[in-house]
C-alpha positions in Angstrom: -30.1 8.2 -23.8 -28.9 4.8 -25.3 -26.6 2.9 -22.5 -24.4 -0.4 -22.3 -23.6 -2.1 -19.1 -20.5 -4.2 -19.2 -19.6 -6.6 -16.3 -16.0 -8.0 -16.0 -14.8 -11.2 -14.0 -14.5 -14.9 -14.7 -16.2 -15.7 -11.5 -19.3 -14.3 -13.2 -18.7 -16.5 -15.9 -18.3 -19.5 -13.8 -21.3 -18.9 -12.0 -19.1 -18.1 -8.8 -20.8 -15.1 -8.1 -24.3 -13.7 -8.8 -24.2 -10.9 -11.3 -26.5 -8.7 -9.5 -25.0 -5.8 -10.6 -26.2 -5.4 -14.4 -30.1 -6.3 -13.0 -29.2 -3.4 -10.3 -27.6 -1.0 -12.8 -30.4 -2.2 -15.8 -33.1 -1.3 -13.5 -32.2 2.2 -12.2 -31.0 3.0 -15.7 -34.2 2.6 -16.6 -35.6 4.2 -13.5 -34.1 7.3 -14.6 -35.4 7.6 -18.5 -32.7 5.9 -20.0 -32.7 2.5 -22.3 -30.6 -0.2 -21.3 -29.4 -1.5 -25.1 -26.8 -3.8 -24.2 -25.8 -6.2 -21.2 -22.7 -8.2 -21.4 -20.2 -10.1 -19.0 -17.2 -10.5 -20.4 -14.0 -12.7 -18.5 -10.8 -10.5 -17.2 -9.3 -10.7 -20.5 -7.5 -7.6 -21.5 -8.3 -7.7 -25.4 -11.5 -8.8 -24.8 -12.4 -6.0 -22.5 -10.8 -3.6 -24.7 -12.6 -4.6 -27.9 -15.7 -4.4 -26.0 -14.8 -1.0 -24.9 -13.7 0.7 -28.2 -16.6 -0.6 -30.3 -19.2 0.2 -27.3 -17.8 3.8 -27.3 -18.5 4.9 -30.4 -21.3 3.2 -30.4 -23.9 4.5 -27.2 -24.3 7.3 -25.5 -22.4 5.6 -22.4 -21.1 2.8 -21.2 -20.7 1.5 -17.6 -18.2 -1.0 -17.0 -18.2 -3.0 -13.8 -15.5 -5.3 -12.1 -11.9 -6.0 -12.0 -10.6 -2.9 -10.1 -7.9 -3.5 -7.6 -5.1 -4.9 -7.1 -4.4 -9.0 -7.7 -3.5 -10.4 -10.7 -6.9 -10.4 -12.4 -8.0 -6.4 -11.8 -7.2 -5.3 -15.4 -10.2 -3.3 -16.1 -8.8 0.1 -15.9 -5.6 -1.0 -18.2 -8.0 -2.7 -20.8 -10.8 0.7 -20.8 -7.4 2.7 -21.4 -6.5 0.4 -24.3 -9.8 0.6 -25.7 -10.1 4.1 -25.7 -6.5 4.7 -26.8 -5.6 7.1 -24.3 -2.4 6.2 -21.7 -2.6 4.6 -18.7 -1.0 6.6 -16.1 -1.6 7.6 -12.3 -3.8 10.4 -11.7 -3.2 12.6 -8.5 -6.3 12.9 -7.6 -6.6 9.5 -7.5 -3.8 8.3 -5.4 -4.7 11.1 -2.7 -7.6 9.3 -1.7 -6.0 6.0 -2.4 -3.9 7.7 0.6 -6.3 8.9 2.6 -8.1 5.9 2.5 -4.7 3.9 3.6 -4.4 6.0 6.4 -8.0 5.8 7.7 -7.9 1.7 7.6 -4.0 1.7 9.5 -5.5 3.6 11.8 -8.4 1.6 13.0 -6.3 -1.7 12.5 -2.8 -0.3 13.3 -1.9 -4.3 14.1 -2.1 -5.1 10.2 0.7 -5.0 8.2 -0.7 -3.4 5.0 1.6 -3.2 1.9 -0.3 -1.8 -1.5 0.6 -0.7 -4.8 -1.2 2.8 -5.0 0.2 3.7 -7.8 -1.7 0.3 -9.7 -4.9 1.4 -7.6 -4.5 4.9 -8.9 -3.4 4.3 -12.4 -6.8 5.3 -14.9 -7.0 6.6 -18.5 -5.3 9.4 -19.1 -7.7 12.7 -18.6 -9.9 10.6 -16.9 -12.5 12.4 -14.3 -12.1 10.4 -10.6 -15.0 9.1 -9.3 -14.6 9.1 -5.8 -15.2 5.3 -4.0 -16.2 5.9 -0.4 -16.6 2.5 0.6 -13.4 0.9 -1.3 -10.5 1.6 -2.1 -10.2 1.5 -5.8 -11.6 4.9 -7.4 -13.4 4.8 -10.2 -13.6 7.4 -13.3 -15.2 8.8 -16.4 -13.3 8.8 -19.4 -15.1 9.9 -22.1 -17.8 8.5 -22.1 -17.3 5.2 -20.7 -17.9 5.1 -16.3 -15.8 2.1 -14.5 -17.0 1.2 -11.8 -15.9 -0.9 -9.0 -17.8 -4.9 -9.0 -18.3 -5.4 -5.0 -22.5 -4.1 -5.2 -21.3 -2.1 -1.6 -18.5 -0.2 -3.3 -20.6 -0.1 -7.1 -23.9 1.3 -5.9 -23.5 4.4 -3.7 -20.7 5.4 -7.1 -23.5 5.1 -9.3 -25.7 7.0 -7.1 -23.6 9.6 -6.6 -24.0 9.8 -10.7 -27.2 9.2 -11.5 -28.5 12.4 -12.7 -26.4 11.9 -15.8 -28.2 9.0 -17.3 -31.2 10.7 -18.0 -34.3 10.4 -20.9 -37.6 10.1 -21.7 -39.6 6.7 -21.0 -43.1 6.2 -19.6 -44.4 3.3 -18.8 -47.7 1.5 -18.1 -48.6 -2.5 -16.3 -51.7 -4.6 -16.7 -51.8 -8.1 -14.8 -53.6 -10.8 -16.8 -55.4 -13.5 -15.2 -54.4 -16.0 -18.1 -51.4 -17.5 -20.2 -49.4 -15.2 -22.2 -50.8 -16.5 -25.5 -54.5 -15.3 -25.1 -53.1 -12.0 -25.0 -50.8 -12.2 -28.1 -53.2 -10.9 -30.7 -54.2 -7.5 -28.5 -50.7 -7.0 -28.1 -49.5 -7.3 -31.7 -52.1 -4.7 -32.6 -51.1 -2.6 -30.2 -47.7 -2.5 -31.4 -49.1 -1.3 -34.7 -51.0 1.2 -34.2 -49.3 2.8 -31.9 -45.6 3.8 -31.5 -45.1 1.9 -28.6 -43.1 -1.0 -27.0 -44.5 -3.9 -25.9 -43.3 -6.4 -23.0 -45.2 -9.7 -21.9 -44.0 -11.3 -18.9 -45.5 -14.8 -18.1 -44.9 -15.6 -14.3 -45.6 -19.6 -14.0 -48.2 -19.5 -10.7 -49.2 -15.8 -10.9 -50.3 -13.4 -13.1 -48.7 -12.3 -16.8 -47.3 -8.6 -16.5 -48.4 -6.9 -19.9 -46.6 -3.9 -20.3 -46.2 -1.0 -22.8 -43.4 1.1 -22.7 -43.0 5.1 -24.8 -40.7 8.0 -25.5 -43.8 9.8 -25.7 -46.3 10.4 -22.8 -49.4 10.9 -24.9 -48.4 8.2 -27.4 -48.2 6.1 -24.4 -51.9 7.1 -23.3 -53.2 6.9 -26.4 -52.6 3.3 -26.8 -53.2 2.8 -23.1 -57.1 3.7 -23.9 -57.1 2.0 -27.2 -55.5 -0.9 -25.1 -58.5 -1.0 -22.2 -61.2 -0.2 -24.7 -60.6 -3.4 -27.1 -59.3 -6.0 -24.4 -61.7 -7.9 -22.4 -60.5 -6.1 -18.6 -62.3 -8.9 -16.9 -59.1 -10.7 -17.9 -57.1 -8.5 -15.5 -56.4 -7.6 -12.2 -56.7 -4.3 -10.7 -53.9 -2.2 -12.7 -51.2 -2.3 -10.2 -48.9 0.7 -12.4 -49.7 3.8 -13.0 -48.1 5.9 -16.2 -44.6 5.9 -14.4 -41.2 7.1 -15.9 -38.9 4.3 -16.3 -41.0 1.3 -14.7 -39.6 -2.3 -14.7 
């Protein structure tokens, strides 16, 4: 399964705010079988995001799009997916019930706030979008088609994706070495590797600690195929003690 994250906001841009989120999202993605293809952050421009979103669409299996939900002047997310994916931007019931409910529940443990909102903005979505329900926010989120918008504040984002996770689903094994030198005296072994074998192959020089080596398959056999051919024609003494075994989805 072939996915594309998409972060929105211009303080991610500015360097404002970390953008933990696509590292978060990336890395259970991956957890899960899935291959991250594409990471982008984009500003809360409504062509832009929609541009993104209808060439993205047809383009990967699905998309996840984070940030801009709510209601100031720069939440235009929602608007911009709907534009993208030419379907109307409407409320949806289901929606603006727990928009509601969620309302009520914060007037009544501040009843001295005086708390005006827009629910119709906040539950406004593509048209025939599915809700996904945000239990720690107050903008939902949705599926439409096959593009998931979620909300950008990591306490409101991550228990939404969890609650979705078993959708993002494949194949991918994965196996770690830890060399005891720089990333070039390991270049030539890892070249080879590559092709012979139908495998993917990461180096990750760490400057004071080890170089991660790391080969990465669709295939669990292919994967221990080339793991063997791997031990048996590079000096181990380089290594450390392998700290991964084969694992689904390791990072």
């Amino acid at each position: 399964m072939q996915v594309a994250i998409l972060t929105v906001g211009n303080e991610l841009l500015a360097g404002d705010i970390e953008n933990t989120n696509a590292t978060w999202l990336a890395r259970r993605l991956t957890e899960g079988g899935a291959t991250v293809t594409r990471i982008q952050t984009v500003p809360d421009d409504h062509e832009v995001i929609a541009g993104v979103v209808a060439e993205w669409s047809d383009t990967f299996d699905a998309v996840i799009v984070t940030g801009g939900l709510g209601g100031t002047p720069d939440d235009i997310t929602m608007e911009a997916v709907a534009a993208g994916l030419d379907r109307e931007f409407v409320v949806n019931d289901e929606a603006a019930e727990q928009v509601e409910t969620t309302i009520a529940a914060i007037l009544e443990r501040r009843p001295d706030i005086d708390f005006e909102l827009d629910v119709a903005w906040y539950a406004s979505m593509p048209e025939g979008a599915e809700v996904l329900q945000n239990g720690e926010g107050l903008a939902p989120g949705c599926l439409a088609g096959n593009v998931y918008v979620l909300p950008g504040i990591p306490e409101e984002m991550k228990p939404m994706f969890d609650s979705i996770a078993e959708r993002f689903t494949g194949e991918r094994h994965s196996r770690s070495w830890y060399a005891n030198v720089p990333e070039g005296a390991v270049t030539e072994i890892l070249t080879e590797v590559q092709g012979r074998f139908e495998v993917e192959v990461g180096s990750y020089p760490n400057r004071g600690g080890p170089t991660r080596v790391k080969l990465t398959a669709s295939d669990e056999e292919e994967l221990a195929a080339a793991s063997r051919w791997f031990e048996a024609n590079v000096s181990m003494r380089l290594f450390e003690t392998e700290r991964a075994a084969v694992e689904s989805g390791e990072t």
